[in-house]
C-alpha positions as CSV (number, residue, x, y, z in Angstrom):
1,X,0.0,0.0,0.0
2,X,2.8,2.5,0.7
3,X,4.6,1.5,-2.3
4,X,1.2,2.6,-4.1
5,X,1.0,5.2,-2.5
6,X,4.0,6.9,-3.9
7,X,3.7,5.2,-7.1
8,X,0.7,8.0,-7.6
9,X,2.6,10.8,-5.9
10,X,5.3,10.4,-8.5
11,X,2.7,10.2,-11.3
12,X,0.7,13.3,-10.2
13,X,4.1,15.3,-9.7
14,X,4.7,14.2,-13.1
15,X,1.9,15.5,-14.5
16,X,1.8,18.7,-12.9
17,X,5.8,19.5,-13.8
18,X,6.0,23.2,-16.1
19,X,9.3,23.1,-16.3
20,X,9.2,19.8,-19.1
21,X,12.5,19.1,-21.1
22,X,13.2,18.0,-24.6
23,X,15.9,15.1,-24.3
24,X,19.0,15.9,-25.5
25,X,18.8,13.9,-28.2
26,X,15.9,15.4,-29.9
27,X,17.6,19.0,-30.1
28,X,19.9,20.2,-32.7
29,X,22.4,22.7,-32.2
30,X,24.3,25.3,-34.0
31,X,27.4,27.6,-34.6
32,X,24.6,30.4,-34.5
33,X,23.2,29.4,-31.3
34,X,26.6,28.8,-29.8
35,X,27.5,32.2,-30.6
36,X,24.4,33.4,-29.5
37,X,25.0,31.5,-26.6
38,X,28.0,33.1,-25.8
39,X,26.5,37.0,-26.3
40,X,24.0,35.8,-24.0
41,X,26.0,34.9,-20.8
42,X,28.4,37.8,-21.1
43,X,25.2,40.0,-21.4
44,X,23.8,38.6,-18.0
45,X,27.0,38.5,-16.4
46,X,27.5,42.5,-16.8
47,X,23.8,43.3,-15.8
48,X,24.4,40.6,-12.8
49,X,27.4,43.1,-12.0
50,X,26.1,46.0,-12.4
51,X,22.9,45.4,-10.4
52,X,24.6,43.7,-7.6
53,X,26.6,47.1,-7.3
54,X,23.0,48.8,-7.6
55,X,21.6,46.9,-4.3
56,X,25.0,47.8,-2.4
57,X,25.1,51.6,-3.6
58,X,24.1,54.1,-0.8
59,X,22.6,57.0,-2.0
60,X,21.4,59.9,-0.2
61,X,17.8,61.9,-0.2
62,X,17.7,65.5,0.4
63,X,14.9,67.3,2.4
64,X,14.3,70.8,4.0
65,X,12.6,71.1,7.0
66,X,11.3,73.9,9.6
67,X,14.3,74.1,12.4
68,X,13.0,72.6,15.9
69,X,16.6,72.3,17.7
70,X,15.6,74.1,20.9
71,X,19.7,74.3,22.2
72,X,20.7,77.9,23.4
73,X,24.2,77.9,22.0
74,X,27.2,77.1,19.5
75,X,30.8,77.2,18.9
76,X,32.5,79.4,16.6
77,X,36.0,78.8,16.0
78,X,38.7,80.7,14.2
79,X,42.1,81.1,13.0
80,X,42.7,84.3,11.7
81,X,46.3,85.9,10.6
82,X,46.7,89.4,10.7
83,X,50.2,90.3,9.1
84,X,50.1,94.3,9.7
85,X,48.8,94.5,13.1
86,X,50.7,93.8,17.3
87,X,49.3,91.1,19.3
88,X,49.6,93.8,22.0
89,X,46.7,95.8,20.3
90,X,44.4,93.4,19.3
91,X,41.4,91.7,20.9
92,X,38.5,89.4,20.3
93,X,34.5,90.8,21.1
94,X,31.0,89.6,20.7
95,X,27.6,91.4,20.1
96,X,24.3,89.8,19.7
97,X,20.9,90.9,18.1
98,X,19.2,92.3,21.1
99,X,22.5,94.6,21.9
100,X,24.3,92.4,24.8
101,X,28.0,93.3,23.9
102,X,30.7,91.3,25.7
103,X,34.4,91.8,25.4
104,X,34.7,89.4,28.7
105,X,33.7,86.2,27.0
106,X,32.9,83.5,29.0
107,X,33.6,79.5,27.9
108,X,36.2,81.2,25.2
109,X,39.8,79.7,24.4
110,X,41.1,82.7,22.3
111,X,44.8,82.7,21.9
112,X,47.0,85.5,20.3
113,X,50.7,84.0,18.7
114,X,53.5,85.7,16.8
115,X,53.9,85.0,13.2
116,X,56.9,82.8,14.2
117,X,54.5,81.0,16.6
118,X,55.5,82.6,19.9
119,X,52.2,82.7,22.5
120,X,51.4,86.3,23.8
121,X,48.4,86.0,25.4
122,X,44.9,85.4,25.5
123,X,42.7,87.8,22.7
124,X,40.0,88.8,25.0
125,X,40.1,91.3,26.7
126,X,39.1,91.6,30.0
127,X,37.0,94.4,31.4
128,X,38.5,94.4,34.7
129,X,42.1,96.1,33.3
130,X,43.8,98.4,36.0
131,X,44.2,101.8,34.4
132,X,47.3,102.9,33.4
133,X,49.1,104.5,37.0
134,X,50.1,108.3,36.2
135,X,51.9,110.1,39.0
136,X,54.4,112.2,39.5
137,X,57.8,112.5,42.0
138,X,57.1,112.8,45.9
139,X,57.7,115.8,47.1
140,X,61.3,115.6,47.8
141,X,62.4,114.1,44.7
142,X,59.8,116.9,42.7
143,X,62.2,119.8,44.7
144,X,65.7,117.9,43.7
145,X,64.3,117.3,39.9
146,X,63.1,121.0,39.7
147,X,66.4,122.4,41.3
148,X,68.6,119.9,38.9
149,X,66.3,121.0,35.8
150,X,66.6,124.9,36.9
151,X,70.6,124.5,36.8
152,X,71.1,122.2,33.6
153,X,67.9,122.6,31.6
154,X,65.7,120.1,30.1
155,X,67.3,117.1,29.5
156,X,64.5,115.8,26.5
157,X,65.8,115.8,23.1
158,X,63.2,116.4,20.2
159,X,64.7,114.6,17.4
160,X,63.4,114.2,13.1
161,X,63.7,111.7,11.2
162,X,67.5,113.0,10.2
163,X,69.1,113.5,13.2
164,X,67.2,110.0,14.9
165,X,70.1,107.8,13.3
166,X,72.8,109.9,14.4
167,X,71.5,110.2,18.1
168,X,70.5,106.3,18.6
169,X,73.9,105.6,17.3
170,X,76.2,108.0,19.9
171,X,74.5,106.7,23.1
172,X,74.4,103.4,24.6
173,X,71.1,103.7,25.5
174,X,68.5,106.0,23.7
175,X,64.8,105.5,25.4
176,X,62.1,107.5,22.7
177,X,59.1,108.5,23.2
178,X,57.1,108.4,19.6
179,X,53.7,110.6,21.2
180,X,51.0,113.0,19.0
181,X,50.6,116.3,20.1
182,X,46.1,115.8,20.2
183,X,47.0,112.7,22.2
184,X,45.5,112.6,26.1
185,X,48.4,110.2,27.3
186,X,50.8,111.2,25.4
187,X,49.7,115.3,27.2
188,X,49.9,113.3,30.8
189,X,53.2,111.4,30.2
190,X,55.0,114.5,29.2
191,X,56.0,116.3,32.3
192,X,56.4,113.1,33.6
193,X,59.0,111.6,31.1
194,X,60.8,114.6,31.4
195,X,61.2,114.4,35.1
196,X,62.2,110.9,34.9
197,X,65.0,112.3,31.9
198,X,66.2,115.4,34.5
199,X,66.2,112.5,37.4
200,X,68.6,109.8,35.4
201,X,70.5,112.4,34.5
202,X,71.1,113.4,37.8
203,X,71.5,109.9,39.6
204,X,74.1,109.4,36.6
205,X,75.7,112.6,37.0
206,X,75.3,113.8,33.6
207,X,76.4,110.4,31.7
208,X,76.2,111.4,27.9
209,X,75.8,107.5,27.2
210,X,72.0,107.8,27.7
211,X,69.5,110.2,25.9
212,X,65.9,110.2,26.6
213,X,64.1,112.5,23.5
214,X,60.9,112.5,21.9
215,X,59.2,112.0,18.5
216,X,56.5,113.7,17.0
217,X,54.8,111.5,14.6
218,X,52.2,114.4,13.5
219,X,54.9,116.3,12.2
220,X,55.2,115.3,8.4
221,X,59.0,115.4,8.9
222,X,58.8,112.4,10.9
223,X,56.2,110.3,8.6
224,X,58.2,108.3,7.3
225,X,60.2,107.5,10.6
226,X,57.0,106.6,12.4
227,X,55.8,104.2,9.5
228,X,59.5,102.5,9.3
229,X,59.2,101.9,13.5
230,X,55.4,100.8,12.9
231,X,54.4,103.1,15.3
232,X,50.6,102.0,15.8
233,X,50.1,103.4,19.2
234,X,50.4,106.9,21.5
235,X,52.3,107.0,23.0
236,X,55.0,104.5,22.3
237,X,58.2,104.7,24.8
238,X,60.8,102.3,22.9
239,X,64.4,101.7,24.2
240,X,67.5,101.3,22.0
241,X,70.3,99.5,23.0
242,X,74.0,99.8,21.6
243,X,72.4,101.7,18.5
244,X,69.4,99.3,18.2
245,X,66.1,98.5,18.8
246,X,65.0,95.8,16.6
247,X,65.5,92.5,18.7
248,X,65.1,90.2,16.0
249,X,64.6,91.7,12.7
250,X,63.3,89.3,10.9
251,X,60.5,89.0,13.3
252,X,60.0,92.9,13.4
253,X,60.7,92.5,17.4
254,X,60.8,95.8,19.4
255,X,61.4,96.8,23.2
256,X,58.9,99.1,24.2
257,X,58.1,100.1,27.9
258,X,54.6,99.4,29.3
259,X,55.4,100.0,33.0
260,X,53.4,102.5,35.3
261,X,53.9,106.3,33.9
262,X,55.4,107.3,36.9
263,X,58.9,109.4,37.5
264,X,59.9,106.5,40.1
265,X,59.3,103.6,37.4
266,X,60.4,104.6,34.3
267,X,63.6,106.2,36.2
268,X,64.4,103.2,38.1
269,X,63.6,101.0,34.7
270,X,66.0,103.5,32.6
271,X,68.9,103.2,35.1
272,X,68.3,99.4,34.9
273,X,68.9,99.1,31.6
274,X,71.7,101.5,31.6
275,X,73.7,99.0,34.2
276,X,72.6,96.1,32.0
277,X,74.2,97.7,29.2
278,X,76.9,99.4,30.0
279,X,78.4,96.2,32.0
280,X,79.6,95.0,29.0
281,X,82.9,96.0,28.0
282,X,82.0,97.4,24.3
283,X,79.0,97.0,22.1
284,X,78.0,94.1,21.2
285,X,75.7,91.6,21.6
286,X,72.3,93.1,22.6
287,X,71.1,93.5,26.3
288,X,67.8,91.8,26.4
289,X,64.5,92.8,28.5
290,X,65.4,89.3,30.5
291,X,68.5,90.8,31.8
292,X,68.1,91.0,35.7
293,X,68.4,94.7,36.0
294,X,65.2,94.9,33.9
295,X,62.9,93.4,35.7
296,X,60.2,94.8,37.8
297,X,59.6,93.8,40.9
298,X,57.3,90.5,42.6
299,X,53.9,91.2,42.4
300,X,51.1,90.4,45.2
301,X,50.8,86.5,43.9
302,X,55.2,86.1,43.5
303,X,55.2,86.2,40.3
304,X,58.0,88.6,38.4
305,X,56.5,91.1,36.1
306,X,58.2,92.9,33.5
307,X,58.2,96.7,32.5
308,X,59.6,96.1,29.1
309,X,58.0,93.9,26.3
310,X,58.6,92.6,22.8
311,X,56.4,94.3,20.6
312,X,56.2,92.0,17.3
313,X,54.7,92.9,13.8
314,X,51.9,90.5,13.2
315,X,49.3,88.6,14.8
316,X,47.8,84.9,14.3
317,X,44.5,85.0,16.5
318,X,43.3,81.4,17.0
319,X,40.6,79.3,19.1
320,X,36.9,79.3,19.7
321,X,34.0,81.1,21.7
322,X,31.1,80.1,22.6
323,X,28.0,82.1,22.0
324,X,23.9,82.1,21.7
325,X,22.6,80.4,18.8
326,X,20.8,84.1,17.5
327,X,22.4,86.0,14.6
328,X,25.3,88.0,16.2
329,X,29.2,89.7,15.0
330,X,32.2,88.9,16.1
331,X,34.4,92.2,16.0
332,X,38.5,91.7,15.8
333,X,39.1,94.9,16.8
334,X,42.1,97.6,17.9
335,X,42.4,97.4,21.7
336,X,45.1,99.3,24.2
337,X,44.8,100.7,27.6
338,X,45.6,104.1,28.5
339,X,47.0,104.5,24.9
340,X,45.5,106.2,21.4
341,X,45.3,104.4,17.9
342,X,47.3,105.7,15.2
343,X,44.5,105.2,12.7
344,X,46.0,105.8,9.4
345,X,48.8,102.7,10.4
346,X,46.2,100.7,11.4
347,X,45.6,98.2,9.0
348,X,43.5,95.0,8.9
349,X,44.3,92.8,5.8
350,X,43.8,89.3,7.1
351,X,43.6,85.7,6.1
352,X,41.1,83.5,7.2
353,X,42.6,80.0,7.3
354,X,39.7,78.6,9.5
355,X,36.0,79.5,9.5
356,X,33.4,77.2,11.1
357,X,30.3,77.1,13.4
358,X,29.7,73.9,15.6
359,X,32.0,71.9,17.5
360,X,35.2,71.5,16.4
361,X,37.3,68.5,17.1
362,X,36.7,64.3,17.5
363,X,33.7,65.0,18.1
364,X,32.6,64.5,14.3
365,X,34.1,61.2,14.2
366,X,31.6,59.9,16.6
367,X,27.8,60.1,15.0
368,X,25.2,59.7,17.6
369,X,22.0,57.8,17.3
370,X,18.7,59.3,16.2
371,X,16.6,59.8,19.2
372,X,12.8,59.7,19.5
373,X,10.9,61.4,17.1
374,X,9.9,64.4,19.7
375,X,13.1,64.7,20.5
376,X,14.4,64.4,17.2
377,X,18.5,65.4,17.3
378,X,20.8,65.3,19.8
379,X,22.9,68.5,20.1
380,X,25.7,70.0,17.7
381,X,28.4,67.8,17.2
382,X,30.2,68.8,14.0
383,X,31.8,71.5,11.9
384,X,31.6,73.1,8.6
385,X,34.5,75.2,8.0
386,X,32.5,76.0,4.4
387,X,34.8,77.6,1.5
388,X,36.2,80.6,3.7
389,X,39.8,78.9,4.4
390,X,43.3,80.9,3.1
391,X,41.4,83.3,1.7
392,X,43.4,86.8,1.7
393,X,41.1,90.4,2.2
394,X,43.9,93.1,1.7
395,X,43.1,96.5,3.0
396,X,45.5,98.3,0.6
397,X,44.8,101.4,3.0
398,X,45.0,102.5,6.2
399,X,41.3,102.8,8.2
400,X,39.6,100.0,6.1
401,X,36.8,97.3,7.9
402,X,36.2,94.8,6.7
403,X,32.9,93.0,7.4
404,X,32.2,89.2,6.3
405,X,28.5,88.3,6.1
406,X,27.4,84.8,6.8
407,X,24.1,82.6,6.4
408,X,24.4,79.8,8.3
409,X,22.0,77.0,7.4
410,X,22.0,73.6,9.9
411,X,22.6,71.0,8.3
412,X,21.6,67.0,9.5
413,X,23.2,64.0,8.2
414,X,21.6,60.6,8.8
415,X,23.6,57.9,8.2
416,X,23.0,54.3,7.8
417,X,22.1,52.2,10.8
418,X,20.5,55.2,12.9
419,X,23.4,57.5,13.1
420,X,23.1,61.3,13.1
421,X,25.5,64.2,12.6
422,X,24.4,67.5,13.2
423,X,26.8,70.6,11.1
424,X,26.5,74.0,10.3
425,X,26.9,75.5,7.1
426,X,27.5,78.7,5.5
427,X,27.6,81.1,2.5
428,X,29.9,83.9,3.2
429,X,29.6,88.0,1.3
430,X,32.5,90.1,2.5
431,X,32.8,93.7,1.8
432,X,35.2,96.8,2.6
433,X,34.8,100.5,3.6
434,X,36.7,102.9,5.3
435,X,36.3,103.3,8.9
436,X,33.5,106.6,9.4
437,X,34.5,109.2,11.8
438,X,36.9,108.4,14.8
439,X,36.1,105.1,14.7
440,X,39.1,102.7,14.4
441,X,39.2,99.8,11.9
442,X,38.1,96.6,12.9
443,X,37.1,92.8,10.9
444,X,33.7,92.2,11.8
445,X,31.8,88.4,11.3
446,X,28.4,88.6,10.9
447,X,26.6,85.8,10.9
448,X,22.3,85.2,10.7
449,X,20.7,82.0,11.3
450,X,18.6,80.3,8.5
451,X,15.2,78.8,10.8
452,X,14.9,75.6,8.1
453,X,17.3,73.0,8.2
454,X,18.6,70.6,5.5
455,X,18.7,66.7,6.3
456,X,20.6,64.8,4.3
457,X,19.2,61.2,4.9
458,X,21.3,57.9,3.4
459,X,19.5,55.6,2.1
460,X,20.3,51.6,0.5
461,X,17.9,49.6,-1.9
462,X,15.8,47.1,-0.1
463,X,17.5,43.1,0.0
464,X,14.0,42.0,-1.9
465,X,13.5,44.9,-4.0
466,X,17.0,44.1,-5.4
467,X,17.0,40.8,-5.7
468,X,13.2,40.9,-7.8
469,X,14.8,43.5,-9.7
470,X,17.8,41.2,-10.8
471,X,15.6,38.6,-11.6
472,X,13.3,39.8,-13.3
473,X,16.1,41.7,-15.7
474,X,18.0,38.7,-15.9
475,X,14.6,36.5,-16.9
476,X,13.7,38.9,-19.5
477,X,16.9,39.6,-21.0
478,X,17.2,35.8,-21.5
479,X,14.0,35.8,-23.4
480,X,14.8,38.6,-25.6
481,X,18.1,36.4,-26.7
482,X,16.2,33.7,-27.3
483,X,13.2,34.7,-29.2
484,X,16.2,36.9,-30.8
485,X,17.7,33.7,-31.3
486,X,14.7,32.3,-32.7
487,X,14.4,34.7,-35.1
488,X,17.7,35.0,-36.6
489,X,17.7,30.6,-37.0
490,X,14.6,30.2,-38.8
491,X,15.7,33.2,-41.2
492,X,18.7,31.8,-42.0
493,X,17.1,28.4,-42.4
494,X,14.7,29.7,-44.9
495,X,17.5,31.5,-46.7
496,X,19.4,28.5,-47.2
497,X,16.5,26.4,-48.4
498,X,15.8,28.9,-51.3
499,X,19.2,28.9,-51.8
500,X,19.3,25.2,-52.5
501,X,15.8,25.3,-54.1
502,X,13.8,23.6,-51.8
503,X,10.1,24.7,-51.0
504,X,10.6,23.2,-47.2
C-alpha cells in the first residue's frame, strides 16, 4: 500500500511538472546558437554586476525642513592671521541681536601668537584692566628734579627723522618717546618723562651715554620714521640698545616700555637698563629685557613682572568662543589701555585660514544615534569650515573694515544604521569700507541664522527589491536572446532552403 502510495505521488508530480524538457537527443544545435549563446552569458553576467553594485550603492535623499533644535548655544572657531597689526593691540568681542556686547567672554579659548609662533596671550580682553598709573615724583624728589632742571635745563631731546640715526647711534642707551601732540596720554606722560630724563641724568651725574628725547609723529617730517618703527600706538616709549632696537629683525621685534607712567618707574627702569648695558665692555651683543636689572619687581601672587615687552609685527588669533545660537558679529578689533590708535597705520588685511560654526574636534568622528521622534536630534556635534579657508582680504589702505556676512543653514546627516551628525553651514559676502569718523578699523563676522534645516538622509535599496529587480532583468533579457535567437535561425534556415531550391 505504501509502495502505491507513492507510485501516484510520482505520477501526479509528473503530470503537474511546467518546467518539461526536450531530451538531449531530440535537439539540434548550432554555430549560430553557440555564438548566441555566448552574447547571452556575457550579457547577463554584466547586468548581474552592475545590479549587484545597484543593491550595495548608498545614495542619499535631500529634504528641508522647519528648524525645531531648541539648544541655546554654539561654537565658533577661528584662525585668523593678521600680518600688519601687534598682538599687543588686538582683541576678540561679541555682540548679539538684542545689543548684549561682551568683550569678557565666557567659555572662550582665544589665543594671540607671533607669526613665528610665539604665545602672547589670551585675545580677549578683560574688562577688569587696571588703568594705566600716572603720578608724578614725591615731594622731595619733585624739589631735587626742579632744582637739577633749573641748573642744567631740560634734558629731552626732540629729534626728526635726520638727526634720529645719528642720536641712537652716539648713546648706549637711547629711550624715545614716539607721542601725538592731540594725544591725552601722550599730554599726561609728558612732564612726567621729562622728570624721569632730568632724574637719570642726575642719579648718573650727567652720563652722555643715555639720551631720553621725543618723537613727533604728526609732524610730516617724521612720517616716514614713524611708518619705518610701525608706530601704531600713542604714546610709544621704545628703548634702544647699543644703537638698536630691533631684537630680531626678521621678526620685526621691538622693546617698548609698558610699565606705570610714573617718574619713580620709568627712572628706576631707565637706570636698569643703563647698568645692563653698559656692563659689557663694548657694544655688542644686545642686552635683552630678561636681563636681571630689567625686571620689575614681585607682584602680590610672587610672580615677576616685566616693564619692558617685545612688541612684534603681526598677529595669528586662534581658538573658539562660545556664543547664543541668534544672529550676532564677532568684531577683531584695535584694543590698548591708556594709549591712542594711530588710525592711518592701522591696517586689517587678514587671512582666514579657519572658519566654522559647531564643535570642532573628535567630536565628528563619533555620529550619535537618532533619538525619538519628539526629541528628534541630539545637540551640535560637527563642523563646517564652508569655503572661507586661506582666503586673503587686503586693506590696501589705512582705516579699512572689513565685514564678512554669513548665512548659516544647519545642516543633519543621517547615516546608515540610525546615526546622526548634526553641522553648520554657511555662505559667506564680505565687503570693505573705510572706517566713518573716529572710529578705528576693525574685521567684523556677521553671521544670521537660517530657521529651516537641511537633512541629508542615506539611504540603500531594499534586499527583496534588489533581488526581484535582478531577476526579473536577468529572466527577461534571456527571453529577448532567445526569441532573438529564434528569429535569426529560422531566417537563415529559410535563406538557405531557397538557396538550394527547396520549398521546405
Amino acid at each position: 500500500f505504501f509502495f502505491g502510495c507513492l507510485q501516484s505521488m510520482s505520477s501526479l508530480l509528473h503530470s503537474l511538472d511546467l518546467f518539461r524538457r526536450v531530451p538531449k537527443d531530440l535537439t539540434e544545435a548550432s554555430k549560430l546558437g553557440g555564438c548566441i549563446s555566448v552574447a547571452t552569458v556575457v550579457a547577463l553576467v554584466v547586468l548581474f554586476t552592475w545590479e549587484l553594485i545597484s543593491l550595495m550603492k548608498i545614495t542619499e535623499q535631500t529634504r528641508i525642513e522647519v528648524s525645531h533644535r531648541e539648544d541655546e548655544f554654539f561654537q565658533v572657531n577661528f584662525n585668523l592671521t593678521f600680518p600688519s597689526i601687534s598682538c599687543s593691540w588686538i582683541s576678540v568681542d561679541y555682540v548679539d541681536i538684542v545689543g548684549h556686547r561682551k568683550t569678557n567672554i565666557s567659555d572662550a579659548e582665544v589665543h594671540k601668537h607671533t607669526l613665528h609662533g610665539n604665545y602672547v596671550a589670551s585675545a580677549v580682553r578683560q574688562y577688569d584692566q587696571p588703568e594705566i598709573e600716572y603720578a608724578h615724583a614725591n615731594e622731595s624728589t619733585k624739589q631735587e628734579i626742579q632744582s637739577y632742571q633749573e641748573m642744567n635745563g631740560p634734558k629731552v631731546l626732540t629729534i626728526t627723522e635726520e638727526s634720529f640715526q645719528n642720536i641712537i647711534a652716539s648713546h648706549r642707551v637711547a629711550i624715545l618717546n614716539f607721542y601725538a601732540p592731540w594725544c591725552p596720554y601722550c599730554v599726561a606722560l609728558a612732564p612726567i618723562y621729562e622728570a624721569a630724563a632730568a632724574l637719570v641724568h642726575k642719579r648718573l651725574q650727567n652720563t652722555n651715554q643715555i639720551v631720553f628725547a621725543n618723537v613727533n609723529c604728526v609732524d610730516k617730517d617724521n612720517f616716514q620714521l614713524c611708518r619705518q618703527q610701525h608706530i601704531q600706538v600713542f604714546p610709544t616709549v621704545r628703548i634702544f640698545r647699543d644703537g638698536s632696537n630691533n631684537m630680531n629683525a626678521r621678526m620685526h621685534m621691538h622693546e617698548e616700555y609698558r610699565g606705570p607712567r610714573t617718574v619713580e618707574a620709568i627712572s628706576d627702569f631707565s637706570i636698569n637698563v643703563f647698568n645692563a648695558v653698559t656692563a659689557k665692555e663694548a657694544p655688542g651683543e644686545l642686552s635683552t629685557p630678561k636681563a636681571e636689572g630689567t625686571k620689575a619687581p614681585k607682584t602680590a601672587d610672587g610672580r615677576r613682572g616685566t616693564y619692558s615687552e617685545y612688541s612684534t609685527f603681526g598677529c595669528v588669533v586662534s581658538g573658539n568662543v562660545k556664543v547664543s545660537r541668534i544672529p550676532g558679529t564677532i568684531l577683531f578689533l584695535p584694543t590698548a589701555e591708556g594709549h591712542n590708535f594711530h588710525t592711518e597705520a592701522i591696517n586689517m588685511s587678514h587671512v582666514v585660514h579657519h572658519l566654522s560654526f559647531g564643535n570642532d574636534g573628535s567630536s565628528q568622528d563619533r555620529p550619535k544615534r537618532k533619538k525619538s521622534r519628539r526629541n528628534k536630534y541630539e545637540l551640535e556635534d560637527g563642523a563646517y569650515s564652508g569655503d572661507s579657508d586661506g582666503t586673503l582680504f587686503v586693506s590696501l589702505a589705512g582705516r579699512i573694515t572689513h565685514e564678512h556676512f554669513l548665512k548659516i543653514v544647519q545642516s543633519v546627516h543621517e547615516y546608515l544604521g540610525g546615526y546622526v551628525r548634526e553641522t553648520y553651514e554657511y555662505t559667506i559676502n564680505s565687503n570693505l569700507y573705510p572706517t566713518p569718523g573716529d572710529d578705528l578699523p576693525s574685521v567684523k563676522m556677521v553671521w544670521d541664522i537660517w530657521p529651516m534645516e537641511v537633512i541629508n538622509t542615506q539611504t540603500r535599496k531594499p534586499l527583496i527589491e534588489g533581488i526581484c529587480q535582478m531577476v526579473g532583468l536577468l529572466g527577461g533579457v534571456y527571453a529577448a536572446f532567445l526569441v532573438f535567437e529564434r528569429l535569426v535561425g529560422g531566417t537563415w534556415r529559410e535563406l538557405m532552403k531557397s538557396s538550394q531550391g527547396k520549398l521546405g
